[in-house]
C-alpha positions in Angstrom: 26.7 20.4 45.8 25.8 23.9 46.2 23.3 24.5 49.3 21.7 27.3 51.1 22.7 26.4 55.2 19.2 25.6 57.3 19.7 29.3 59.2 19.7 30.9 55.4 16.6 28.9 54.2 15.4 29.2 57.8 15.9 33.4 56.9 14.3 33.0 53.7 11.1 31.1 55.5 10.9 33.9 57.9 11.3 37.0 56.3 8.7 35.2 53.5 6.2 34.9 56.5 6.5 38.5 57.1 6.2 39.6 53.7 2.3 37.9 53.2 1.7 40.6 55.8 1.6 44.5 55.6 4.4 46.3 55.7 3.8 48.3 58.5 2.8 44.9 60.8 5.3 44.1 63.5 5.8 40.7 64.4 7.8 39.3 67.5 10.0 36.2 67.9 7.6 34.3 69.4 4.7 34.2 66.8 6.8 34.0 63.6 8.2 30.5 65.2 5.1 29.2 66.3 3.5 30.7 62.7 7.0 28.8 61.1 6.7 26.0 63.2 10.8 27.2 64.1 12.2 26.7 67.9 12.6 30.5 69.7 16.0 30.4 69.5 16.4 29.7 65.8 14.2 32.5 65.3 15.9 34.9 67.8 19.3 34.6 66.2 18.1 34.8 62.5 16.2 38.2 62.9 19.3 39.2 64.8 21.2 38.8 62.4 18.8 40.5 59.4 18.2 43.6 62.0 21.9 43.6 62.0 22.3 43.7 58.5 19.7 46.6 57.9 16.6 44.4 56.7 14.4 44.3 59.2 13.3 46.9 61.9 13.0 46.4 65.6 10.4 48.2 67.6 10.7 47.7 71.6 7.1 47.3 73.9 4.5 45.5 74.6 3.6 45.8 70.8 6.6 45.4 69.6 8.5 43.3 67.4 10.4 43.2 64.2 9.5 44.5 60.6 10.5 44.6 56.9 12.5 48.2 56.6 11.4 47.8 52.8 8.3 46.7 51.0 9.1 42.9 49.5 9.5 44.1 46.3 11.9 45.8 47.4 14.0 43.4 49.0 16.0 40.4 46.9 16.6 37.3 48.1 20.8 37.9 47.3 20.4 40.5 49.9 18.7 37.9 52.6 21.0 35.4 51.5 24.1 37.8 51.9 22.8 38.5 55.2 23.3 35.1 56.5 25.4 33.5 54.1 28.0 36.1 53.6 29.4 37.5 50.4 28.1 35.2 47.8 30.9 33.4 45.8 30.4 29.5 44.0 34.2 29.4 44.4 37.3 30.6 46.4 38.1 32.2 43.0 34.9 34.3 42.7 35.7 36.4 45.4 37.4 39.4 45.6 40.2 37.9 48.2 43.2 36.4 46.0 45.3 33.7 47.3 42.5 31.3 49.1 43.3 28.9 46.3 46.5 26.9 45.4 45.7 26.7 41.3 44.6 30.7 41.3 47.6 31.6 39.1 47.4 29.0 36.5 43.6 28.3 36.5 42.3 27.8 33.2 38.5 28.3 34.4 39.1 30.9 37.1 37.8 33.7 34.4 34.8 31.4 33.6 33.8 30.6 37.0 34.0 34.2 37.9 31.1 34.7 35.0 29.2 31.9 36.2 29.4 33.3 39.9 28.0 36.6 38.6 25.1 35.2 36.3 23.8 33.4 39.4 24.4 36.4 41.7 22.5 38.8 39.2 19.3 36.1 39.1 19.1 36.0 42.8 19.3 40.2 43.0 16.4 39.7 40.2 14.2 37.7 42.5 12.8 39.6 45.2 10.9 38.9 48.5 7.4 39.4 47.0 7.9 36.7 43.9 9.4 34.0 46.6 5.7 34.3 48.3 3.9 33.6 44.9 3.0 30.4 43.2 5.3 29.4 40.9 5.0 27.8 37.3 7.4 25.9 35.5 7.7 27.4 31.7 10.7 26.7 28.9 14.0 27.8 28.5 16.6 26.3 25.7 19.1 23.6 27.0 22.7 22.9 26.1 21.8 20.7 23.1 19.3 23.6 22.0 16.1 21.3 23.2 13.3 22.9 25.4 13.4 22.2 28.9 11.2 22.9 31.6 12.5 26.0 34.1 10.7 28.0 36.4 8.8 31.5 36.1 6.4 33.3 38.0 2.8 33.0 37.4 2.6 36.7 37.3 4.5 36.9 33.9 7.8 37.8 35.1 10.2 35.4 34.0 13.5 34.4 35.6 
């Protein structure tokens, strides 16, 4: 199974939360978990690490706090999840690094699996901050017998 770790969808929640406000809004540790419903700590060390990796701001005082250092348009959810995840990669093989894997030199799918790491890579640096805060819709896409089959698009017309 493929899964996003609780701190990455906990990133995702959070940096969503800030995006339904302006831009220029600051908000501090302590209202985006009670606003979340996230313990302090959680929150602390996920904005650490997204300040760290250059997507949020940090502003010190008594009305201070953390902001987006793009507008969510600008920002795509492979970047938020390569913040907290790490360099994405469905397999050892779709990385950059050779040798993490014993079949690497005689893998028949290693090429494929490369392809299918970078299709799902490109579609999550399509998506960006402000669609994840919209309703969503499902609409059609063609399946792998040719059939119509229900997959998701955004209300607003753009479709993933």
């Amino acid at each position: 199974m493929i899964r996003l770790g609780k701190l990455t969808d906990y990133g995702l929640v959070l940096m969503s939360q800030m995006a339904r406000q302006p831009q220029s809004s600051l908000h501090t540790a302590r209202d985006l978990a009670v606003q979340c419903k996230l313990p302090l700590p959680t929150v602390s060390k996920i904005l650490k690490v997204l300040l760290q990796n250059g997507l949020l701001s940090s502003h010190r005082g008594i009305k201070g706090g953390y902001g987006l250092v793009r507008e969510p348009r600008m920002i795509s959810i492979a970047e938020i999840i390569s913040a907290l995840e790490g360099p994405f990669a469905l397999t050892e093989c779709s990385t950059d690094v050779t040798g993490m894997c014993d079949l690497e030199p005689c893998c028949p799918i290693k090429d494929n699996q490369r392809i299918i790491n970078r299709v799902v890579q490109e579609s999550l640096r399509d998506l960006m901050l402000s669609d994840l805060i919209r309703p969503m819709q499902l609409a059609a896409m063609r399946g792998q017998k040719n059939n119509i089959v229900p997959a998701s698009s955004l209300i607003s017309g753009r479709v993933q």
